[in-house]
C-alpha positions as CSV (number, residue, x, y, z in Angstrom):
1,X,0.0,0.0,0.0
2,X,1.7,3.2,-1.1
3,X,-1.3,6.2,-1.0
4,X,-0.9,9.4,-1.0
5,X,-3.4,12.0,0.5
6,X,-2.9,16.0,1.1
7,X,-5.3,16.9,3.9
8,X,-7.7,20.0,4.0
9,X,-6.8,21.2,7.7
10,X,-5.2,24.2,8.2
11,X,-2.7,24.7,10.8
12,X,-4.0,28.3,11.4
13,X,-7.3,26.8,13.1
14,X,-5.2,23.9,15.0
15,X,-6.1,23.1,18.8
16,X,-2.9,22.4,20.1
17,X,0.5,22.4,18.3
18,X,3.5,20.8,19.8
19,X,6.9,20.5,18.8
20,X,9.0,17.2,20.1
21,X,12.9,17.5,20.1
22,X,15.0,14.5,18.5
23,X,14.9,11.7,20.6
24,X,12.2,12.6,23.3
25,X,9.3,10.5,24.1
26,X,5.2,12.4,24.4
27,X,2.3,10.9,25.9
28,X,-1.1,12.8,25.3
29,X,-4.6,12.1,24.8
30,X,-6.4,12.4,21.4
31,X,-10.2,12.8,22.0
32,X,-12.4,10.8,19.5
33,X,-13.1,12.8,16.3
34,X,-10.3,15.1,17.1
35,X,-7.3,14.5,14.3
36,X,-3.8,14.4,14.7
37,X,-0.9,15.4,12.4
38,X,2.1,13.7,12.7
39,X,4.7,16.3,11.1
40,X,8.3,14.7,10.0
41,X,10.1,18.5,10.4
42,X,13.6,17.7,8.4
43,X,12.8,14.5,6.9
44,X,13.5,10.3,7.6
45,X,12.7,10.6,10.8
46,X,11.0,7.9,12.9
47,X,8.5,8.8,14.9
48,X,8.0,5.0,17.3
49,X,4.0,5.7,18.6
50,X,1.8,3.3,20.6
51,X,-2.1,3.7,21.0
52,X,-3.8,2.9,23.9
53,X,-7.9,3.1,25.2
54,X,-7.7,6.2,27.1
55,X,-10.7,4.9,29.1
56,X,-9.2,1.3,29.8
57,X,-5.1,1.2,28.6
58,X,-5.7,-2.8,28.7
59,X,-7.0,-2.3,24.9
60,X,-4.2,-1.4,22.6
61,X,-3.1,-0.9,19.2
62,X,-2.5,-4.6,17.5
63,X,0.0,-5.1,14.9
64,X,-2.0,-8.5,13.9
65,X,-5.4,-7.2,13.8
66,X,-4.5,-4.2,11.8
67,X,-2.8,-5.9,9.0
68,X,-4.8,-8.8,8.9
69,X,-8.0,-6.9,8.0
70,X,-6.3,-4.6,5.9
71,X,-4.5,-7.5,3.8
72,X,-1.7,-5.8,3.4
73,X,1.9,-5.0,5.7
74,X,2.7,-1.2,5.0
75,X,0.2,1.9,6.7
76,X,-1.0,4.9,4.5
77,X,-3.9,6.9,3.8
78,X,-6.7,4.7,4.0
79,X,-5.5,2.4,6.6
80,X,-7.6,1.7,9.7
81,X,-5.7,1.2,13.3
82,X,-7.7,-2.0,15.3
83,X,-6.9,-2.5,18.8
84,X,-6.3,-6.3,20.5
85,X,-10.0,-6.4,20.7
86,X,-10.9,-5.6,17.3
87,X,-12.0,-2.0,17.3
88,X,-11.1,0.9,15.4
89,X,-9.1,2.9,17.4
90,X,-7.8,5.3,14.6
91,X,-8.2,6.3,10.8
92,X,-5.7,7.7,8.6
93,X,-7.3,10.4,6.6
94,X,-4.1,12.0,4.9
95,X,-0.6,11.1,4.0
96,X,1.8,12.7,2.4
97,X,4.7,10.0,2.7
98,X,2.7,7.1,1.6
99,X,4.3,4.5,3.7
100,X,4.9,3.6,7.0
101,X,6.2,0.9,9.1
102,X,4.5,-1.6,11.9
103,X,6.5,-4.8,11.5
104,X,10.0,-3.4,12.8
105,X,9.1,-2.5,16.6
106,X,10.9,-0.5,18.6
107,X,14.7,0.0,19.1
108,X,15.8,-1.3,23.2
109,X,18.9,-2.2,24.7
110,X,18.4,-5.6,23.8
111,X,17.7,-5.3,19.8
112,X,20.7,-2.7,19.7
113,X,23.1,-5.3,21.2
114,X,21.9,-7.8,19.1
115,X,21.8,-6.2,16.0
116,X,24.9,-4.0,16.3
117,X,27.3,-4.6,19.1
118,X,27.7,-5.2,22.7
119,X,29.0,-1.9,23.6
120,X,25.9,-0.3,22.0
121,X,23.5,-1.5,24.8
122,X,23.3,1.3,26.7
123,X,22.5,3.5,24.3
124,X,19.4,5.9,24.2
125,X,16.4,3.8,22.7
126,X,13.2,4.1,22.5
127,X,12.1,1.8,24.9
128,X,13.8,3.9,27.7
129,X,11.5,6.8,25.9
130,X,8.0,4.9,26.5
131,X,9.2,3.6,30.0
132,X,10.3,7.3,31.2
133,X,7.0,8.8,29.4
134,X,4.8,6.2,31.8
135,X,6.6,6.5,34.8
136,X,6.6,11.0,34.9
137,X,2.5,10.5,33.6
138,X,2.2,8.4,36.5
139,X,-0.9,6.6,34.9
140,X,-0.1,2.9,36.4
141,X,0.9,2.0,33.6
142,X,4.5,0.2,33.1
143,X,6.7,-2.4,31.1
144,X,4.0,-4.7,31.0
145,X,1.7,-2.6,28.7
146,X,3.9,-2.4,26.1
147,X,3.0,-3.6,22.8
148,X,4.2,-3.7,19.1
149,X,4.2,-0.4,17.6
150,X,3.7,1.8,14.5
151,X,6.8,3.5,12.5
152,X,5.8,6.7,11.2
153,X,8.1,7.1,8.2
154,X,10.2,4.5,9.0
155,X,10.7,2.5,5.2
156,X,11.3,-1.6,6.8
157,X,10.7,-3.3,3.0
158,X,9.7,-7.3,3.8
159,X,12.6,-9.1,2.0
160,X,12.0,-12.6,-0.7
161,X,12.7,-14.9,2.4
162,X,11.0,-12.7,4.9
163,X,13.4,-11.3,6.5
164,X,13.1,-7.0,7.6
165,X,15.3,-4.5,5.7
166,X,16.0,-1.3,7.9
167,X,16.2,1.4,4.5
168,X,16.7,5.1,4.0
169,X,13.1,6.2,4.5
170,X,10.9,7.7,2.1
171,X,10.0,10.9,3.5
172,X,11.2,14.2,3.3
173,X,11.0,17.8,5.5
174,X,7.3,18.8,5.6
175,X,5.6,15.1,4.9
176,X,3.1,14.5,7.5
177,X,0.4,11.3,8.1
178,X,-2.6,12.5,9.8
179,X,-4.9,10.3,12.0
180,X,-8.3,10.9,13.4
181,X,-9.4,9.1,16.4
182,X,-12.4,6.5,16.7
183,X,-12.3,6.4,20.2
184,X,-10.2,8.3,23.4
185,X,-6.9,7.2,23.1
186,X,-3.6,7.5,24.6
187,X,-1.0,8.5,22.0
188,X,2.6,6.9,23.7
189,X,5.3,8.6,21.1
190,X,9.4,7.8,21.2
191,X,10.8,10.6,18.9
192,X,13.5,8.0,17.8
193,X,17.0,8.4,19.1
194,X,18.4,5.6,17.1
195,X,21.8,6.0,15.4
196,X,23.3,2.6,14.2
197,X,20.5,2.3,11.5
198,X,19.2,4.5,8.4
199,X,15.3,5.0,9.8
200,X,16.5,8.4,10.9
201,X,19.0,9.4,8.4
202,X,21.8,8.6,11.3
203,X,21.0,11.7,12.5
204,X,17.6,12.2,14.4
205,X,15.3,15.2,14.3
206,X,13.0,17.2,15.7
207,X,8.9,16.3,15.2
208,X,5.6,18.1,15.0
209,X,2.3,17.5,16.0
210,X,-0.9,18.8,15.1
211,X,-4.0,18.3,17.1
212,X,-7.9,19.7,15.6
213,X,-11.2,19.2,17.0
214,X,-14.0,17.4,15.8
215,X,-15.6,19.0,12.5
């Protein structure tokens, strides 16, 4: 799936506009029929987001049940985001990147040492991001809630033996995928601090997000 979609929504009449710096995590409520922007500020840079019930964090955004009705392995315009108990829990409405990753998951201490070297497994990741993000919200919410994620711009091709490819991404400054909410969620973000792979370019960036109400 490769779709691309401008979006009619103008900044100007935003509710809320927030800037994340590179490699920060963001945990914020989306109201249902409020849209969010997801803005990718310089270009190739993965933005690692979770979704969660706002009203019961027990329901959360699944990797199976999303691509499994959709029939296909990449996000874009078009795509709908089901939760582990087979609800809608977000639409995307625009995209200007056209694809977007849910099949790599997120960068910890444990994927860096195994994919790149011992001495890398204290690095920055975004694990730490969602763990540190829970523990200042102070939600009751920890480890155990975590789940697979989504890649905003983050280009992970499915190789001939089906094996993942970590690739220069796709995107560029300016392309943003925008989402509108089915229900309240939680929106759990890692601004991606990677820097032993491409999905950021090596180098990774600042985001923006874009929150309007309901029509």
């Amino acid at each position: 799936m490769h779709t691309l979609r401008e979006s009619p929504l103008d900044p100007a009449a935003a509710l809320a506009i927030h800037d994340l710096p590179a490699g920060e995590p963001w945990l914020h409520e989306v109201k249902r029929g409020q849209t969010l922007r997801i803005v990718d500020l310089e270009g190739n840079q993965a933005v690692d987001t979770i979704f969660y019930n706002a009203a019961d964090t027990a329901e959360s955004y699944s990797v199976t049940d999303t691509l499994q009705r959709q029939g296909g392995i990449y996000l874009s315009a078009g795509s709908v985001l089901y939760s582990n108990r087979g609800r809608p829990m977000l639409s995307i409405v625009a995209d200007t990147c056209g694809r977007h990753d849910t099949l790599g998951g997120a960068c910890a201490a444990e994927s860096n040492t195994v994919r790149y070297a011992l001495q890398k497994k204290f690095m920055h990741s975004c694990r730490d991001n969602y763990l540190l993000a829970l523990a200042r919200a102070d939600i009751g919410m920890d480890k155990r809630d975590l789940v697979p994620n989504v890649n905003f711009f983050m280009n992970v091709p499915v190789t001939e033996d089906g094996g993942l490819s970590f690739e220069d991404g796709l995107s560029a400054p300016g392309k943003y995928v925008e989402l509108r909410a089915e229900m309240d969620v939680l929106v759990l973000v890692s601004n991606c601090p990677q820097l032993n792979n491409p999905c950021n370019a090596y180098n990774p960036t600042p985001v923006r997000f874009v929150i309007w109400d309901a029509a």
